[in-house]
N, C-alpha and C positions, 0 to 999 in steps of 0.2 A: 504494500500500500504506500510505503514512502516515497517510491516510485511514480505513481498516480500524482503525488500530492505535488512531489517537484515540479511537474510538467503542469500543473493549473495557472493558470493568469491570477492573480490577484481580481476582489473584486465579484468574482461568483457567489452564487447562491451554493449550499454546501447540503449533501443530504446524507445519508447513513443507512446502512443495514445491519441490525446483528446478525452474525452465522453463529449456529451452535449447531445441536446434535438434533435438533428437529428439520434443519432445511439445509445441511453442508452438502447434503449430496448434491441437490440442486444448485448450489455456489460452489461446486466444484474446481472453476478454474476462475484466474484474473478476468479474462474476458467475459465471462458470462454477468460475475459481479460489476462489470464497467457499463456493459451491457443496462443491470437491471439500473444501476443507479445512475443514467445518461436517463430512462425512459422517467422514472421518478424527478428530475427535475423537469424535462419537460413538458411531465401533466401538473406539479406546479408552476409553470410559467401560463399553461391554459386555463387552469384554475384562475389565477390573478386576472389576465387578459379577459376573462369573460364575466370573474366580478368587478371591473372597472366599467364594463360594458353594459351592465343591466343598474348600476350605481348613475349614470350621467342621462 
C-alpha cells in the first residue's frame, strides 16, 4: 500500500477498505483492491455531483 500512496497527487478525496478473514479472498491481489477502491470514490464523487444537483 505504501506504494499506492506515493504515487497519489496531493489533494484527493481518500477512501479505505478493511480486509480481514471475511473478504481477503476477494482482495486477493493489489489490483483488485485499486480496482475496488478507484470504483468507491467515484460513486462518491456521483453521490456529491447529484446532491449538488437536486440542492440548486
Amino acid at each position: 500500500m505504501k506504494k499506492v500512496q506515493d504515487e497519489l497527487p496531493g489533494g484527493l478525496k481518500w477512501t479505505s477498505q478493511r480486509i480481514d478473514e471475511t473478504n481477503a479472498e476477494r482482495f486477493s491481489n493489489l489490483d483488485v483492491i485499486e480496482k475496488h477502491l478507484d470504483r468507491e470514490l467515484e460513486t462518491d464523487l456521483i453521490v456529491e455531483y447529484l446532491k449538488d444537483e437536486t440542492s440548486d
